[in-house]
C-alpha beads as a LAMMPS data file, in Angstrom:
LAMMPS data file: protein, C-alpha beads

247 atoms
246 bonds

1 atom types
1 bond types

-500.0 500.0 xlo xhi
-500.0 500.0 ylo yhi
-500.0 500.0 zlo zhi

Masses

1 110.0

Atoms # bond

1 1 1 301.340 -325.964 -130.510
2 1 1 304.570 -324.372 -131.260
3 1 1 306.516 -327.485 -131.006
4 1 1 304.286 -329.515 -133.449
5 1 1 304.659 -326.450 -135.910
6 1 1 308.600 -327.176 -135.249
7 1 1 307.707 -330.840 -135.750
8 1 1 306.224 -330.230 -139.093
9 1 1 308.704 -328.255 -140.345
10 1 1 311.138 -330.311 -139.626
11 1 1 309.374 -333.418 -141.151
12 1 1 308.512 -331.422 -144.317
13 1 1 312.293 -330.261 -144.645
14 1 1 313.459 -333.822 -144.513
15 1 1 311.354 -334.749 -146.821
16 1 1 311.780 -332.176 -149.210
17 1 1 313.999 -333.784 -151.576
18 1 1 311.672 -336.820 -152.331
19 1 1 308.627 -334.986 -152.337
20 1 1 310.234 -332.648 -154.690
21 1 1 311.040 -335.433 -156.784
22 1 1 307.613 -336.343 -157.066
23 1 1 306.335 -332.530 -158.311
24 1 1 309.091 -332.323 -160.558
25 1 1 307.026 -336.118 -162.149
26 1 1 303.864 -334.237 -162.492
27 1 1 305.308 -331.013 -164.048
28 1 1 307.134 -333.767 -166.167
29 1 1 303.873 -335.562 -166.784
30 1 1 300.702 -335.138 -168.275
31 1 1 299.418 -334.328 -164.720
32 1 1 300.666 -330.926 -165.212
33 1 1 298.660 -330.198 -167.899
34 1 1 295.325 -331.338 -165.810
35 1 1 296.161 -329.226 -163.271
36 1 1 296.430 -325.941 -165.511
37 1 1 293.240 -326.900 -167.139
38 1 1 291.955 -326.595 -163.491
39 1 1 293.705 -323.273 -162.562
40 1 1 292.529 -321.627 -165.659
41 1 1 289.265 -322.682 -165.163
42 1 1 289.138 -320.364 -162.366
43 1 1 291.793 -318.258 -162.812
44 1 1 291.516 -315.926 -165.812
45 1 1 294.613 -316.677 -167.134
46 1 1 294.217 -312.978 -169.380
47 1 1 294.402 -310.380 -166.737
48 1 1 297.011 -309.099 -164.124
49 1 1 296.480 -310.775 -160.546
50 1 1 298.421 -310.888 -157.715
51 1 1 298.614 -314.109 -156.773
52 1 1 299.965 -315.941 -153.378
53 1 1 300.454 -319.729 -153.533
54 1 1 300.518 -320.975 -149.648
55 1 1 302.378 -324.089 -148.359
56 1 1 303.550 -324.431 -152.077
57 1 1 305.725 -327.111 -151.306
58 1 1 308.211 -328.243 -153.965
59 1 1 306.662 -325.436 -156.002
60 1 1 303.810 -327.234 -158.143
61 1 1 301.404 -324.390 -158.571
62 1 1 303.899 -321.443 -158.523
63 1 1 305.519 -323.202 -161.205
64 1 1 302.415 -323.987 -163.591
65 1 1 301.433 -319.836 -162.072
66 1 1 305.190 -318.405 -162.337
67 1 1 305.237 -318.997 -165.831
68 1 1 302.135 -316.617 -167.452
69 1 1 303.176 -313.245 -167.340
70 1 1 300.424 -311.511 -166.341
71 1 1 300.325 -313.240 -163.300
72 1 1 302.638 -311.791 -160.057
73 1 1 303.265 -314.763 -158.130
74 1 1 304.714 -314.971 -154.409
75 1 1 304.818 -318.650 -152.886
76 1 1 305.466 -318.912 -149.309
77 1 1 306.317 -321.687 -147.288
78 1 1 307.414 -322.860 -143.608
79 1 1 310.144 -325.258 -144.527
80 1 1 312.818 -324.363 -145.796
81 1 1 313.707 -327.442 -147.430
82 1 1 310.812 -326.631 -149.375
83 1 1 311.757 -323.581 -150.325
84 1 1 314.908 -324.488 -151.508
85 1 1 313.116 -326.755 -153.836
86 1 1 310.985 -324.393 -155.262
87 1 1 313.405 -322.129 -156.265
88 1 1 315.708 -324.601 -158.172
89 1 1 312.077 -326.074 -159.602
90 1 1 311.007 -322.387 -160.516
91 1 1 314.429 -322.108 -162.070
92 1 1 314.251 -325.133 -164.253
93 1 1 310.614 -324.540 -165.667
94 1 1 311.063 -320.626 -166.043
95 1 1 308.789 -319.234 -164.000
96 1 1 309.000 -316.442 -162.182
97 1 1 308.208 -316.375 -157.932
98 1 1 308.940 -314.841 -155.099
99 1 1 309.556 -317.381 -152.801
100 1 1 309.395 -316.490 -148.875
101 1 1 309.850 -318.772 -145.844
102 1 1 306.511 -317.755 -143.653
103 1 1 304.110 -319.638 -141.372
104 1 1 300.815 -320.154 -143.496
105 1 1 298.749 -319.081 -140.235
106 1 1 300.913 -315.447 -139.577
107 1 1 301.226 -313.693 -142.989
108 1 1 303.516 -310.440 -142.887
109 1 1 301.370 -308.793 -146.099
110 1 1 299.075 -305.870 -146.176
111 1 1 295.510 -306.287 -146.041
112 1 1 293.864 -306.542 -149.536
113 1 1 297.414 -307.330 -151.135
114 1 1 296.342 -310.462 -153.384
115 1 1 293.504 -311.096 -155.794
116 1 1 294.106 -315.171 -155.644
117 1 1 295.081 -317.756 -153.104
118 1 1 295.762 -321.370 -154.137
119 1 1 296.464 -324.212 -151.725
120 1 1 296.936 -327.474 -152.073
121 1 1 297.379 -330.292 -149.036
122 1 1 298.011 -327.831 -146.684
123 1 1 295.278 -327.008 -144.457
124 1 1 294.965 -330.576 -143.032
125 1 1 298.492 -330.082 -141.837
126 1 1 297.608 -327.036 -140.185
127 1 1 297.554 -326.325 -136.161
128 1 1 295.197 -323.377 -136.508
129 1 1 293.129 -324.104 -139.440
130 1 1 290.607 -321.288 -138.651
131 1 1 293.690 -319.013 -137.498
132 1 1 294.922 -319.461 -141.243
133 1 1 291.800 -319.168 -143.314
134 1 1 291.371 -315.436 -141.590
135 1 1 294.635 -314.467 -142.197
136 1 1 294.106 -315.722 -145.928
137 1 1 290.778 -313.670 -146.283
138 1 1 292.605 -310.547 -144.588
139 1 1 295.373 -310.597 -146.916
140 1 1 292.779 -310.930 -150.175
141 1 1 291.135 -308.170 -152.200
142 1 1 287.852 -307.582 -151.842
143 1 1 286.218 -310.110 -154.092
144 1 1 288.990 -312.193 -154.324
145 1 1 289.149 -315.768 -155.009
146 1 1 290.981 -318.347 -151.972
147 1 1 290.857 -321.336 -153.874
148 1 1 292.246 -324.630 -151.763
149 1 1 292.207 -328.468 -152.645
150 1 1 293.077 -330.717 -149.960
151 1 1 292.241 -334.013 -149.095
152 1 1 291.209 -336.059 -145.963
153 1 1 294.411 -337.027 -145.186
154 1 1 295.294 -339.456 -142.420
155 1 1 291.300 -339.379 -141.206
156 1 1 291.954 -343.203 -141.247
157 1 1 293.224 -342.936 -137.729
158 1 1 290.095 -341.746 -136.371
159 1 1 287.630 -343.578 -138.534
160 1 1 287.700 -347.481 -138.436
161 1 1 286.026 -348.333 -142.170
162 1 1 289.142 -345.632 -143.431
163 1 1 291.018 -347.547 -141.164
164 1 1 290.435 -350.969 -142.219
165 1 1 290.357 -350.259 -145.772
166 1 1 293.722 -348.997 -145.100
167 1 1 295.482 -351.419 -143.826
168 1 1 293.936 -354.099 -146.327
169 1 1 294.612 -352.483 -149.355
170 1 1 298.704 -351.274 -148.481
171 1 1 298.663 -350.796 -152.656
172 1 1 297.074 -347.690 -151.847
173 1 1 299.493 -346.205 -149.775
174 1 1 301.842 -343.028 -150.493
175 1 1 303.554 -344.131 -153.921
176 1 1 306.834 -341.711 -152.575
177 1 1 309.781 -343.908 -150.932
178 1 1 310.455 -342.023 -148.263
179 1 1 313.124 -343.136 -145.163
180 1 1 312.234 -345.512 -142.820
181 1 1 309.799 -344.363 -140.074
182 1 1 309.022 -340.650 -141.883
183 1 1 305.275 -342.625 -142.303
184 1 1 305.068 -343.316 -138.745
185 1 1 306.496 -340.186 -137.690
186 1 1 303.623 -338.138 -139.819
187 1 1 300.784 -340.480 -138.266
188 1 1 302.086 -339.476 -134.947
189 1 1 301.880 -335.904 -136.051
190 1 1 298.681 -336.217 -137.543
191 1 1 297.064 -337.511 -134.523
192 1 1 297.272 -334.027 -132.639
193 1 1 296.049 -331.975 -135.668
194 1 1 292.529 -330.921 -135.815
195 1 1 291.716 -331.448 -138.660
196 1 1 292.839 -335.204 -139.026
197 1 1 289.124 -336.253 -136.771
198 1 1 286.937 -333.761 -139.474
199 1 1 284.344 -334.132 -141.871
200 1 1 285.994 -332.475 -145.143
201 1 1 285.371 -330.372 -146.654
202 1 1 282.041 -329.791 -145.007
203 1 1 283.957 -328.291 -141.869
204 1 1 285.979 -325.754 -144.109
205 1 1 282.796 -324.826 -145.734
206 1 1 280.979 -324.127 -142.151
207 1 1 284.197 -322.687 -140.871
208 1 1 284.474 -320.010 -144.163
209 1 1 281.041 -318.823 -143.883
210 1 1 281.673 -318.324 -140.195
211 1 1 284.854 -316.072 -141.328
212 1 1 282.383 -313.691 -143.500
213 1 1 283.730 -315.187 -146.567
214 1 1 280.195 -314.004 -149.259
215 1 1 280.436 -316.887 -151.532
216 1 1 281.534 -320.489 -151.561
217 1 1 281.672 -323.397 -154.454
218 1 1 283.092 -326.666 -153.646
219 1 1 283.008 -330.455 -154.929
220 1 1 283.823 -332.929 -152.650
221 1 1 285.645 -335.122 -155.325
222 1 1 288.175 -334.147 -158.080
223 1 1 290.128 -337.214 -158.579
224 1 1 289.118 -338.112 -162.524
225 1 1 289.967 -334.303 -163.150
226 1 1 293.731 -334.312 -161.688
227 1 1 294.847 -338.169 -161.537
228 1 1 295.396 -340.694 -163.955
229 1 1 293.869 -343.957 -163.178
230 1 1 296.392 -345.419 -160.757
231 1 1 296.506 -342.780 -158.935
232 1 1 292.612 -342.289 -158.961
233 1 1 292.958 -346.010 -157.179
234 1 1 295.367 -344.788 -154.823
235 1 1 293.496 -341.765 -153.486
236 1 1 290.141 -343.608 -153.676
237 1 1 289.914 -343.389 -149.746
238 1 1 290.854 -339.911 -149.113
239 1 1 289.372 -338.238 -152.362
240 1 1 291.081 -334.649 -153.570
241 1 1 288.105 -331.514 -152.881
242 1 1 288.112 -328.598 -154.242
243 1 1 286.735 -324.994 -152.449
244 1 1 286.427 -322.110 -153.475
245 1 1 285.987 -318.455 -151.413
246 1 1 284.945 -315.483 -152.692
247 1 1 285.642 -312.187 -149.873

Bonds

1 1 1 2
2 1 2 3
3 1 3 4
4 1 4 5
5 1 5 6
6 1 6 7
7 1 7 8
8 1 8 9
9 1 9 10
10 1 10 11
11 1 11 12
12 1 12 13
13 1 13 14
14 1 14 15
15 1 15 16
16 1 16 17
17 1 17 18
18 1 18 19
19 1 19 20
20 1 20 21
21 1 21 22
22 1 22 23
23 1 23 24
24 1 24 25
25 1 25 26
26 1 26 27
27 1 27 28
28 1 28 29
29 1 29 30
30 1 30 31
31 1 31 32
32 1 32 33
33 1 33 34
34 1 34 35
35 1 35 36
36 1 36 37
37 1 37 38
38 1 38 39
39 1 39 40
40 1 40 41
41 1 41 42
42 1 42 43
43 1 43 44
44 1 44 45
45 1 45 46
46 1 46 47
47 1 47 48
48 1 48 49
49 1 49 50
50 1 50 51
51 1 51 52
52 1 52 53
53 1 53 54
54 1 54 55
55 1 55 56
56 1 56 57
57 1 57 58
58 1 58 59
59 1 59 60
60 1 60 61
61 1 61 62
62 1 62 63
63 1 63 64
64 1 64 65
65 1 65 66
66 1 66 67
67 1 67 68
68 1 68 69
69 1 69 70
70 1 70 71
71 1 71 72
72 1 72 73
73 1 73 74
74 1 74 75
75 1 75 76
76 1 76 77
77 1 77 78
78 1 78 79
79 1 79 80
80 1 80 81
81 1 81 82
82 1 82 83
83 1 83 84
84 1 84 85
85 1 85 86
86 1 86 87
87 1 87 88
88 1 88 89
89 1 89 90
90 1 90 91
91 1 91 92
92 1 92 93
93 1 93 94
94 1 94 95
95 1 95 96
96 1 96 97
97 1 97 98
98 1 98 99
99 1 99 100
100 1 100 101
101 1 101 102
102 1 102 103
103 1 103 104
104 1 104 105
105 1 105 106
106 1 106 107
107 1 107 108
108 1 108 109
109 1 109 110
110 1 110 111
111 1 111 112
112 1 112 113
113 1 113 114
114 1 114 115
115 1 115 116
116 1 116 117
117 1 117 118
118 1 118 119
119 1 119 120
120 1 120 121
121 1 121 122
122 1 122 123
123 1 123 124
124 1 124 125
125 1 125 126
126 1 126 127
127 1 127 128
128 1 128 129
129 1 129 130
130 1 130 131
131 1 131 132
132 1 132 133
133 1 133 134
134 1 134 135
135 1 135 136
136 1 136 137
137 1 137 138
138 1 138 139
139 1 139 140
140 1 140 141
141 1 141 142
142 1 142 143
143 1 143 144
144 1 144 145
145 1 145 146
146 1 146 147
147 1 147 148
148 1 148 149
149 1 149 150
150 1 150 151
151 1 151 152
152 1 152 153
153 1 153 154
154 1 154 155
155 1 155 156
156 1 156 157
157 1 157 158
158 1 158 159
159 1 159 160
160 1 160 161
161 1 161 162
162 1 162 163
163 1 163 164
164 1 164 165
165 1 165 166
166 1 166 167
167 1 167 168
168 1 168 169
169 1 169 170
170 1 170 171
171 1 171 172
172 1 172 173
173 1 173 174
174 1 174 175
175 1 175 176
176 1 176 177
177 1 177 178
178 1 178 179
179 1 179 180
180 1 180 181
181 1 181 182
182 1 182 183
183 1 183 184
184 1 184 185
185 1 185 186
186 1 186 187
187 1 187 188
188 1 188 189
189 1 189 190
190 1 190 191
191 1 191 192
192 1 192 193
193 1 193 194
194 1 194 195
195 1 195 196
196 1 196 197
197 1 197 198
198 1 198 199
199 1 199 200
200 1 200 201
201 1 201 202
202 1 202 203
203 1 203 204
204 1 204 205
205 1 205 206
206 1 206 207
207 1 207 208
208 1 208 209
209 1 209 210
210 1 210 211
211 1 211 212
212 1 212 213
213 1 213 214
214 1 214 215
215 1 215 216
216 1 216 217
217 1 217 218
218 1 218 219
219 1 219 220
220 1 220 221
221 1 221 222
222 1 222 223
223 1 223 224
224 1 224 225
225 1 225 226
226 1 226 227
227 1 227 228
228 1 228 229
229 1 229 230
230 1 230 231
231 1 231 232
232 1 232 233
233 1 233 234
234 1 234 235
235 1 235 236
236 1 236 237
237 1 237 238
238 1 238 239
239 1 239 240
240 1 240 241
241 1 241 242
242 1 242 243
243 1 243 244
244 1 244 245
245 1 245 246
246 1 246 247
């Protein structure tokens, strides 16, 4: 598994720059704004939390995070193309992060360090999915929210009717121009990841309670609250979910 982590990385670093380019559109947009509304509404956006953004990427949710001041914010993230991203994004919006290059699955914190976790598309990219959602409950306060939205990505090469729709509606592929053969290299990726041949999010939920986690909300579709119309279209097939983990 250690080379596919290496793969990753290295995909995710190469494609930093366009997936970055893409954030920066939604902290640009009106998206943004629906994706505060979401935060806040379970995140109290009043009181002092330590919070810990994982796999954050081009920086979307430490930005929209970064910038309330009650709020301590460290992002972490294995590429560090990513990284690099976040901290000029960070920069430009004013928020303020600690940004850290770390493997989602091996956190170096203290137990009980953070009151939130946020996520968001990273645990179907994940080698050790259960690995990392122990880690994230070790490193959370006692009654501390882990709150992750992901997606069924790429669970069209292991399902046919995903599959078919797929390939006959190629309008509602990824949006983001990206290089030729970074699709096909991701597919190829995808196809050794666990998570890729799951039920979602009905395995995270199982796999939480397993973990001791005492309560759990989820909804298994949040498309009309975070995408626009087109983009509702686009992600009909692999609908956004929402969970969320109380220790």
């Amino acid at each position: 598994m250690a080379e596919i982590s290496e793969m990753i990385r290295d995909y995710w670093t190469e494609r930093s720059k366009t997936y970055s380019d893409s954030t920066l559109q939604e902290l640009y947009g009106d998206n943004a704004q629906n994706w505060e509304n979401i935060l806040y509404g379970d995140i109290d956006k009043n009181q002092k939390l330590k919070i810990l953004d994982i796999g954050t990427g081009p920086g979307m949710f430490a930005v929209l995070l970064g910038r309330n001041p009650n709020f301590e914010v460290s992002a972490v993230d294995s590429s560090k193309g990513m990284i690099e991203q976040a901290t000029q994004n960070a920069q430009k919006f004013g928020a303020k992060v600690n940004f850290q290059l770390l493997d989602a699955q091996q956190l170096p914190f203290e137990d009980d360090t953070f009151d939130v976790i946020v996520t968001r598309n990273v645990t179907w990219n994940l080698p050790h999915p259960k690995d990392a959602y122990k880690e994230w409950k070790r490193v959370l306060k006692k009654g501390g929210k882990m709150i992750n939205f992901d997606s069924n990505w790429y669970s069209y090469l292991f399902d046919e009717n995903l599959h078919k729709y797929h390939e006959e509606h190629p309008d509602k592929k990824l949006q983001e121009v990206l290089p030729e053969g970074m699709e096909a290299r991701m597919e190829n990726i995808a196809k050794t990841l666990p998570l890729s041949k799951e039920r979602r999010p009905a395995w995270d939920v199982n796999c939480l309670l397993d973990l001791g986690f005492s309560k759990m909300a989820f909804d298994y579709n949040i498309n009309d609250e975070v995408y626009d119309k087109e983009h509702q279209e686009i992600n009909a097939y692999a609908p956004m979910f929402r969970i969320i983990a109380v220790k």
